[in-house]
C-alpha positions in Angstrom: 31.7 40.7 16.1 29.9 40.9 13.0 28.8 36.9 12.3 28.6 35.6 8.7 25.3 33.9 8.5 23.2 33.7 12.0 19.6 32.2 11.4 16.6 35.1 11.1 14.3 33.1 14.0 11.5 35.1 15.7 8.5 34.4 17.9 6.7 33.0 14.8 8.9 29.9 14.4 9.6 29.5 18.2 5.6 29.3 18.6 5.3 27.0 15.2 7.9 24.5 17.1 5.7 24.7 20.1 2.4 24.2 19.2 4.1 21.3 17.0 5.8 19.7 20.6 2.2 20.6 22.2 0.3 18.4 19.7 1.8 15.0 20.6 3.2 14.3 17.2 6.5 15.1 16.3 8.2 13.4 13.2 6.8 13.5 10.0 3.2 14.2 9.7 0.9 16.8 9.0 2.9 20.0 9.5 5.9 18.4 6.6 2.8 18.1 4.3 1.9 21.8 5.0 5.4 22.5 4.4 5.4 20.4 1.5 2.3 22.1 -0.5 3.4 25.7 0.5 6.8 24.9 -1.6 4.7 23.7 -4.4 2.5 26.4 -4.5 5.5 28.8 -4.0 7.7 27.5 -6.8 4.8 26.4 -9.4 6.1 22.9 -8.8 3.9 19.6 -9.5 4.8 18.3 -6.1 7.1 19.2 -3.5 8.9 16.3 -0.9 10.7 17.7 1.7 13.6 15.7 3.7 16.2 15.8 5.8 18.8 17.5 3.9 19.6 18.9 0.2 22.4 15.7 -0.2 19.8 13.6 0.4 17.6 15.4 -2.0 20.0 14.8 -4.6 20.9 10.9 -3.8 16.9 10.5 -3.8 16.8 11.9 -7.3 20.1 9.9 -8.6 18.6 6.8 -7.0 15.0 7.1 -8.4 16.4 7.7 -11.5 17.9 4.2 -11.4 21.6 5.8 -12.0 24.3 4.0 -10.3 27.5 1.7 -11.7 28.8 2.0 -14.9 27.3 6.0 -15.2 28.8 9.1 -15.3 27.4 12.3 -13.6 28.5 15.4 -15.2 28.8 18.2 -12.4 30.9 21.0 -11.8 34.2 21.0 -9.7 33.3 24.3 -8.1 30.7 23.5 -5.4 30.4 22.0 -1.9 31.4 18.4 -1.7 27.3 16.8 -1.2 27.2 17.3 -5.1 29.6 15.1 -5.9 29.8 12.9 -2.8 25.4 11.8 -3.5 26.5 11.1 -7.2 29.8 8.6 -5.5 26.9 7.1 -2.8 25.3 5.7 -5.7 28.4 4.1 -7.5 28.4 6.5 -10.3 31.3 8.7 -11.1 31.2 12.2 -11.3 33.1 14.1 -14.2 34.4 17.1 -13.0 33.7 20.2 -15.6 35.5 23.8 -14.9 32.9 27.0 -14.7 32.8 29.9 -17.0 36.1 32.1 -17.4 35.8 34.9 -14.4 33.0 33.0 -13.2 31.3 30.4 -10.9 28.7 28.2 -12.7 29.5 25.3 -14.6 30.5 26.2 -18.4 28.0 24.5 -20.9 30.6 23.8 -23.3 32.5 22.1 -21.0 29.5 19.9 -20.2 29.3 19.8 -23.9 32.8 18.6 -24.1 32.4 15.7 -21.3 29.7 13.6 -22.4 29.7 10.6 -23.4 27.7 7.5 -23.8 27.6 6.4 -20.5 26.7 10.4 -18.9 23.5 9.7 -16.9 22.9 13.0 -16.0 23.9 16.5 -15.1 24.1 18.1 -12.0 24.3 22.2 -12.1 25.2 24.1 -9.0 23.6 27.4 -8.4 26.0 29.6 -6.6 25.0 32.2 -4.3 21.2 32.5 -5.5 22.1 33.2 -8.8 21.1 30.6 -10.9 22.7 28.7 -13.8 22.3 29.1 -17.8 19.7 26.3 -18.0 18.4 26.6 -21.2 22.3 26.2 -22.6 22.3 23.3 -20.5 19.1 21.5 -21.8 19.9 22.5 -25.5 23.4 20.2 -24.9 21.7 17.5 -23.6 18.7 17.8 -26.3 20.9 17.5 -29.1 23.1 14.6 -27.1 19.6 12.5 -26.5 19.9 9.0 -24.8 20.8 5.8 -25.2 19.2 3.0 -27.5 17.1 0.7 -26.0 17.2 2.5 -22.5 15.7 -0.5 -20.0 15.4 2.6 -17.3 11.9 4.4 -16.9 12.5 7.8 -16.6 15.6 8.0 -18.9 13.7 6.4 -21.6 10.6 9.3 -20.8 12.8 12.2 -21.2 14.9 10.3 -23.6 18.3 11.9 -22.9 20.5 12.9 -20.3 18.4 13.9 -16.9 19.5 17.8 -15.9 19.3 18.0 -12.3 19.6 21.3 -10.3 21.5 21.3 -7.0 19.5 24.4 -6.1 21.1 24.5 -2.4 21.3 28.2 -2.7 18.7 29.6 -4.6 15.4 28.8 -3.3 13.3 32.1 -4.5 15.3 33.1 -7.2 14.2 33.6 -10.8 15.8 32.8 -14.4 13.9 33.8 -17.4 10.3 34.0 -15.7 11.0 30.7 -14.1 10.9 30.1 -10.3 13.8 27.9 -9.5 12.4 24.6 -8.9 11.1 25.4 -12.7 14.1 25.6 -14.8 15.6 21.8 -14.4 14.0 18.6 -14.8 14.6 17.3 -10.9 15.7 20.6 -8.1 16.5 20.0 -4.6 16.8 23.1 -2.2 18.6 23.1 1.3 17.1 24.6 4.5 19.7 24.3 6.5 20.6 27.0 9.4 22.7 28.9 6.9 20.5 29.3 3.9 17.5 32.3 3.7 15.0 30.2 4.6 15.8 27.6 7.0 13.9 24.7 9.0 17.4 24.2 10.8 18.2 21.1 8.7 16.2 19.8 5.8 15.7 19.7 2.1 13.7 19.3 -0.8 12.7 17.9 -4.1 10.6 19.5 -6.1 10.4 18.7 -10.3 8.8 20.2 -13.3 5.9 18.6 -14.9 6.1 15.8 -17.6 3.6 14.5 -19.8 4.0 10.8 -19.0 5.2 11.7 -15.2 3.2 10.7 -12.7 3.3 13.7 -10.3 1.3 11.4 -7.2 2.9 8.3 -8.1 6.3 9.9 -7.8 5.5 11.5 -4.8 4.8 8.8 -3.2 8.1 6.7 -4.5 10.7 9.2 -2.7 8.5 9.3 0.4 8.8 5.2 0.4 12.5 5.6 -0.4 12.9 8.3 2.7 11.7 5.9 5.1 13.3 2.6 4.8 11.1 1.8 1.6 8.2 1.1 4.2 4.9 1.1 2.8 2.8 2.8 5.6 4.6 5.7 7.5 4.4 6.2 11.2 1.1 8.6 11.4 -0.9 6.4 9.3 -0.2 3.1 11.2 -0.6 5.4 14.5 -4.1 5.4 13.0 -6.3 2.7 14.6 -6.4 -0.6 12.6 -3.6 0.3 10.5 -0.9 -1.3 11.7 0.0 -3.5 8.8 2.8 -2.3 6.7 5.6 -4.2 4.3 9.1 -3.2 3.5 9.1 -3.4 -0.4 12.8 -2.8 -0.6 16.0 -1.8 1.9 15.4 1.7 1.7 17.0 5.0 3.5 16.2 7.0 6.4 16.2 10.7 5.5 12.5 12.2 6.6 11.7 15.4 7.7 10.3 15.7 10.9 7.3 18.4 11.8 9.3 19.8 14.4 12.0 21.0 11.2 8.7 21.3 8.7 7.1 23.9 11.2 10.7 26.2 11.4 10.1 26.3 7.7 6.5 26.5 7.1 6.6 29.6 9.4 10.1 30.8 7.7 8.0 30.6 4.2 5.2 33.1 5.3 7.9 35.7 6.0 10.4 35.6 3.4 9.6 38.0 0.7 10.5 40.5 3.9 13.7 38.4 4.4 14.0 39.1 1.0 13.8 42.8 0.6 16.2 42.9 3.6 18.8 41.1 1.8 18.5 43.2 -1.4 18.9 46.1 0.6 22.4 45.2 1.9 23.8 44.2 -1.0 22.8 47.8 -2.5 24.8 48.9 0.2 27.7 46.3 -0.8 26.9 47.5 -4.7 27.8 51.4 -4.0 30.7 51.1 -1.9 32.5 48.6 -4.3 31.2 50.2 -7.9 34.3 50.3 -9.7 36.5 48.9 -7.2 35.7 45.1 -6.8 34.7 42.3 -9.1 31.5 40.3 -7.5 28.3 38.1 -7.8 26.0 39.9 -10.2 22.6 39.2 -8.3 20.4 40.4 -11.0 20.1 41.5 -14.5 17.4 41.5 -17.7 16.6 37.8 -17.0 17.5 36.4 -13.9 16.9 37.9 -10.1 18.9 36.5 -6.9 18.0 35.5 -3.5 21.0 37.3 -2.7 22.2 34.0 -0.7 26.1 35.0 -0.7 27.4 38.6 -1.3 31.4 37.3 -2.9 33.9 39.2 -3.6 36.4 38.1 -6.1 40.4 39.9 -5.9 41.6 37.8 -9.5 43.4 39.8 -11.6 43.6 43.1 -8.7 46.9 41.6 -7.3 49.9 39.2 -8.0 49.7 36.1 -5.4 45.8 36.3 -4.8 45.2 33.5 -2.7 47.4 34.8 -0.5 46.0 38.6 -0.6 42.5 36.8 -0.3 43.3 34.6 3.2 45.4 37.9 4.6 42.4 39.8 3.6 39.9 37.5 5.7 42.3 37.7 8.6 42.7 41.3 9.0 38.7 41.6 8.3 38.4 39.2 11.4 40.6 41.2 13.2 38.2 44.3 12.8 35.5 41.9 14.4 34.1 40.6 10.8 33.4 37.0 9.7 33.7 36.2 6.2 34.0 32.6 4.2 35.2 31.2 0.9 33.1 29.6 -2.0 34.2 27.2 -2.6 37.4 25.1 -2.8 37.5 23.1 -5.7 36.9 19.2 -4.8 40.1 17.9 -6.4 42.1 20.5 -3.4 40.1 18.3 -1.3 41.7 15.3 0.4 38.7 12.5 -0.5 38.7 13.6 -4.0 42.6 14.1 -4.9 42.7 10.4 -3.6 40.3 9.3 -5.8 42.9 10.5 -8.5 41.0 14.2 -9.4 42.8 17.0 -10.3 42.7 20.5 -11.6 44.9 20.3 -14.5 41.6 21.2 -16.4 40.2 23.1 -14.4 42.1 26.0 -14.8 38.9 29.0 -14.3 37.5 26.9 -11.4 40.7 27.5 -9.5 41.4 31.2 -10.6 37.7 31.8 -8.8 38.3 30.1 -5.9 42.0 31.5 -5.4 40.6 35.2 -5.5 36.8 34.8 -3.6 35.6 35.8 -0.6 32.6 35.8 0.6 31.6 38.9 2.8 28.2 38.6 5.7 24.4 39.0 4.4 21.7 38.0 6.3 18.5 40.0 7.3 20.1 40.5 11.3 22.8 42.8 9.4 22.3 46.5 10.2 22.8 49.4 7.5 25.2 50.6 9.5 27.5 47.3 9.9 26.9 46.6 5.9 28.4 50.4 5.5 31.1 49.6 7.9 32.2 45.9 6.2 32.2 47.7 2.8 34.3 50.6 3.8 36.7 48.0 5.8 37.2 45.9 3.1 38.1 48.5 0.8 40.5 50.1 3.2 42.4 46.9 4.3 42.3 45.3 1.0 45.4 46.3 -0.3 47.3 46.3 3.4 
C-alpha cells in the first residue's frame, strides 16, 4: 500500500526528542525558542511564536486584533474547516467568497464584492504550497481603508481591513521574491504530522514588520494569550525566587511544548532536502500527465511551491465528475494507492449548512471540489511508486 502522507522522521528528530526528555524540561522552554528564531530567520520574519496548532494560530491573530461580535471575516469557502471555525470562536462571522474560475484560491474580486463596513479582516487560504495573489488582495483592501474613528489598536495602525494568511500549507514557498510568512500582514503555518515539515502537532505566527508595530511587545502579547494570559510562564517561575506571577486576563491554553519544538527544530535543518525530494516527484507526476490532466501549477515566473499536495482535477474531462472522481479514488485504492480530496466546500458540511451557508454562489468553488483529487507526495515516495501512481491513474481514469 502506497500511503498518502506518512511523516519523513529519521534518527535526527528521534535524538532531538531525546536529549529534550533527557534534560528534565519538557513543555515550553528553551528548545520552542530555538524553534521559534530558526522560523524567523528562515522566513525574514520580525518574530516568530510557535503553538500548538495553525487554528490556534489564527484565533490568536483574530483575537489580538481585537475582532469579535458585530465583524465580518472575509475568507474563502474552499479550505479546511479551522479557517472558518477560529473566525466563529471569536463571535465574528465569516463571509464565504468562491475561488477563481478552474481554480482553488479565493477570487479577489469576490473579496472585492463582499466587503462591507463591518469586514474586519481577510483570511486567504494557500492551497497545496502554492500561494495566493496577495498583492490583488492588499490593493482591495488599500483602496477599501477602515473605519472612522477605529477605537481598535492595530486596525487603526494599518488603517484598513487586516489581510491574514492561513499559510497551513505553504511554509517554504515563495510569491514574488517573498518568503511566505512575508506576503500578508499576520501568517500562521501548521506543523502537523501531514504537512512537509512537521513537529507532530503545532503551529505558528509569524508577521511582517510595521513601522509603529512593536515586534517584542507583540511577541510577548500572544505568548501571554497562549498561556492562560499568565504573566510569568513555567521555566521562568521554575527559576529560583521567581515564583510570583498574575493572571492579567482569562486567557487560552495553546503552547508548544519542546518535546514538539525539538521534532521541528530538527525537521528545519533538513528541509531544503525534503524539498528537492518533493520537486522530484511531482516532475515525475508533470510528464506522465502533460497533456492529459488538469493540476496544481507548483511554480511559474513568480511564485515557487512547497509542493505540499500534488491535485489532480477531472472538471470538464467527463459528464458526472464527482462521481468519476470518488470511483477513481476507489479503484486507485484498489491497486494499493491512497489518495484524498481538497477540499469540500464548508457549506456541504453539516456545522456550516446549519448555520444557514450555502453554495448558491459559490458556483467555481464547487466545480473544483466536484472534480479534485489529490494523489501521494511525500519525501518516503520512491521514483518507482510516483511512476507507477501516474501510469495507474491514467489507465483507470476513464474505467
Amino acid at each position: 500500500m502506497i500511503k498518502f502522507s506518512p511523516p519523513d522522521i529519521t534518527e535526527k528528530e528521534r535524538e532531538a526528542v531525546c536529549n529534550v526528555l533527557r534534560s528534565g524540561w519538557i513543555t515550553t522552554g528553551e528548545k520552542t525558542a530555538e524553534f521559534e528564531n530558526k522560523i524567523s530567520q528562515q522566513t525574514g520574519c520580525p518574530k516568530a511564536v510557535c503553538l500548538s496548532s495553525a487554528t490556534a494560530a489564527l484565533e490568536m491573530v483574530l483575537r489580538r486584533l481585537e475582532i469579535g461580535v458585530g465583524d465580518e471575516v472575509i475568507l474563502p469557502a474552499y479550505t479546511y474547516t479551522a479557517t472558518a471555525a477560529a473566525v466563529l470562536h471569536t463571535g465574528a462571522v465569516p463571509v464565504m467568497a468562491d475561488t477563481q474560475a478552474a481554480g482553488y484560491h479565493i477570487d479577489p474580486e469576490e473579496i472585492a464584492r463582499r466587503l462591507t463596513s463591518r469586514t474586519a479582516a481577510v483570511i486567504a487560504v494557500d492551497i497545496g504550497g502554492v500561494m495566493c495573489d496577495y498583492d490583488a488582495i492588499r490593493e482591495i483592501l488599500e483602496q477599501a481603508g477602515g473605519k472612522k474613528n477605529e477605537s481598535r489598536e492595530l486596525l487603526r495602525l494599518f488603517g484598513r481591513p487586516i489581510l491574514i494568511a492561513d499559510a497551513a500549507h505553504s511554509f517554504g514557498s515563495v510569491y514574488r521574491n517573498r518568503k511566505s510568512g512575508m506576503a500578508a500582514d499576520f501568517s500562521c503555518f501548521s506543523f502537523h504530522a501531514v504537512k512537509n515539515l512537521t513537529s507532530a502537532e503545532g503551529g505558528c505566527i509569524v508577521w511582517q514588520k510595521k513601522e509603529g508595530l512593536d515586534d517584542e511587545r507583540l511577541y510577548c502579547e500572544f505568548r501571554t494569550m497562549s498561556l492562560h494570559g499568565q504573566t510569568k510562564d513555567a521555566k521562568t517561575k521554575a527559576e529560583s525566587g521567581n515564583w510570583e506571577y498574575d493572571i492579567v486576563y482569562p486567557g487560552w491554553k495553546c503552547n508548544m511544548t519542546d518535546v514538539h519544538a525539538a521534532i521541528g527544530a530538527a525537521q528545519l535543518e533538513r528541509y531544503s532536502g525534503m524539498l528537492e525530494k518533493k520537486k522530484k516527484i511531482c516532475e515525475i507526476y508533470d510528464g506522465v500527465f502533460e497533456g492529459k490532466l488538469g493540476r496544481l501549477r507548483h511554480g511559474g515566473a513568480d511564485f515557487e511551491s512547497n509542493r505540499h499536495l500534488y491535485m489532480i482535477n477531472l472538471t470538464g474531462m467527463c459528464e458526472k465528475t464527482e462521481e468519476r472522481r470518488n470511483r477513481l479514488a476507489e479503484r486507485l485504492f484498489g491497486k494499493g494507492i491512497c489518495c484524498n480530496v481538497h477540499f469540500k466546500p464548508l457549506p456541504l458540511l453539516t456545522a456550516y449548512r446549519s448555520l444557514g451557508y450555502t453554495m448558491e454562489t459559490l458556483p467555481h468553488s464547487l466545480q473544483s471540489y466536484e472534480g479534485e483529487l489529490t494523489l501521494p507526495l511525500h519525501t518516503q515516495l520512491s521514483e518507482q511508486e510516483a511512476y507507477y501512481v501516474a501510469e495507474t491513474v491514467c489507465r483507470e481514469l476513464y474505467r
